[in-house]
C-alpha positions in Angstrom: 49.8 -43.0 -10.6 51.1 -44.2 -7.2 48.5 -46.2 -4.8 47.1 -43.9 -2.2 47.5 -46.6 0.3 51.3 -47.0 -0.4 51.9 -43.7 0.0 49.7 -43.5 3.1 52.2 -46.1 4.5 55.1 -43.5 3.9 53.5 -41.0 5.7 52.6 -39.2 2.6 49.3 -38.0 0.7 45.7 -37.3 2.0 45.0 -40.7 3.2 48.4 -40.3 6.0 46.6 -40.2 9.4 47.9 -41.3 13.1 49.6 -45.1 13.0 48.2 -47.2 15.8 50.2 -49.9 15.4 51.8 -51.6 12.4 54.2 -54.8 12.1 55.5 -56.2 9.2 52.2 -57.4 7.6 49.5 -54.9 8.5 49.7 -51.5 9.6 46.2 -49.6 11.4 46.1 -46.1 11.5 43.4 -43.5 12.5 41.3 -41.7 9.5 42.7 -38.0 9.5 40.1 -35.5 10.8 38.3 -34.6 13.6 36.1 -37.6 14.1 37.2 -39.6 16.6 37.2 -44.0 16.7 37.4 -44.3 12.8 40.6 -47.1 12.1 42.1 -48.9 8.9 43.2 -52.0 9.2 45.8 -52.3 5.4 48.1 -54.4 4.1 51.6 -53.6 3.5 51.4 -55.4 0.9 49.7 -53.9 -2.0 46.9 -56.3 -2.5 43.8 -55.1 -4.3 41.4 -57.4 -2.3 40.4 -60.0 -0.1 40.3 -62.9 -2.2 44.5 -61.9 -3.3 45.6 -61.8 0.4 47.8 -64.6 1.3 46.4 -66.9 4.5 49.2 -65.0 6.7 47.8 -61.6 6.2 44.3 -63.0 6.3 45.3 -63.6 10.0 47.2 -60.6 10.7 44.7 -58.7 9.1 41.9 -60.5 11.5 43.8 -60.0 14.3 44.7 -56.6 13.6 41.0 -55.5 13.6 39.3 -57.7 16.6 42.5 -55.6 18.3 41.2 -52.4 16.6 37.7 -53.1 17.5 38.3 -54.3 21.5 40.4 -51.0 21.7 37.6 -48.9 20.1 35.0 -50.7 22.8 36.9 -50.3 25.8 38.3 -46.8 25.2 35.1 -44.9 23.6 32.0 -47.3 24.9 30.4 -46.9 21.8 26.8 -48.0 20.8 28.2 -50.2 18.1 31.9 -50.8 16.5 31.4 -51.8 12.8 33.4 -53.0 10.3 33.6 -53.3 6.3 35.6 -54.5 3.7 34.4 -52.5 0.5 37.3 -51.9 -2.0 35.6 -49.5 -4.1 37.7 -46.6 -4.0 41.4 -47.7 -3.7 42.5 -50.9 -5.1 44.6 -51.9 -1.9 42.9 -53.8 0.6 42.1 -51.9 3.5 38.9 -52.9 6.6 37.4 -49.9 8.1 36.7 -50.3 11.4 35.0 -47.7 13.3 32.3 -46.7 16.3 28.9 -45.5 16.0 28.3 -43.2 18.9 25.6 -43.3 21.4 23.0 -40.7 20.7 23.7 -40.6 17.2 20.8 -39.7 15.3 18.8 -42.6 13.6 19.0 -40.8 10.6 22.7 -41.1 10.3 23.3 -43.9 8.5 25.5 -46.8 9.5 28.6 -45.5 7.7 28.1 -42.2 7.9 29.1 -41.6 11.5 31.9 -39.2 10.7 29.2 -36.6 9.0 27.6 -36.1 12.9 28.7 -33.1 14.0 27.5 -33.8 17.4 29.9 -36.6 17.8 32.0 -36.6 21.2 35.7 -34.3 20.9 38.0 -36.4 21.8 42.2 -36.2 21.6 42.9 -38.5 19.1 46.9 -38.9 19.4 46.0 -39.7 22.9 43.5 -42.3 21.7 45.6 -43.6 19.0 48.3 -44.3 22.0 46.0 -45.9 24.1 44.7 -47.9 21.3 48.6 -49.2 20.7 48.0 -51.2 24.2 45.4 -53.6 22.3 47.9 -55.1 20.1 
């Protein structure tokens, strides 16, 4: 079975959401749906995790998401901008980086963010092109 990720980079399967901005090591695109400020900073390489990266992509990939996460401050003024490195769910590294909105209930947890329906509507291919300046 083909890697999820890999596809995604093809612009295939259910992972394939807007491209940010990519270059020849990392490529971060927006989470499809309708919640707004959720990014993934991946590998091109297919790379199960953080420990197998080589110390090139470990920069790329930093840089990639303080980018991802100045953009996401600047363009939505969020309460926070988090980020994670989990790995449990598709062995190809990938760092979510995403915004927790003001007002969001306390109840929401940390990662759940997109599950609040009262987040803010916001165009995101307009975002995702705005974002595209912070790289």
């Amino acid at each position: 079975m083909e890697c999820a990720i890999c596809a995604k980079h093809r612009g295939k399967g259910p992972l394939a959401g807007p491209v940010v901005w990519a270059d020849d090591m990392v490529v971060v695109s927006h989470r499809p749906g309708e919640f707004a400020g959720y990014l993934f900073v991946e590998t091109r390489r297919h790379v199960a995790a953080l420990d197998g990266l080589t110390a090139g992509e470990v920069a790329a990939v930093s840089q990639a998401a303080w980018c991802a996460a100045r953009g996401l401050r600047s363009e939505l003024a969020p309460e926070h901008v988090f980020s994670a490195i989990a790995g449990r769910s598709v062995a190809h590294f990938h760092q979510h980086v995403f915004v927790r909105y003001r007002g969001t209930p306390s109840e929401i947890g940390w990662m759940d963010g997109p599950s609040w329906t009262g987040a803010p509507v916001v165009d995101i291919g307009a975002l995702c092109r705005r974002l595209a300046d912070y790289f």
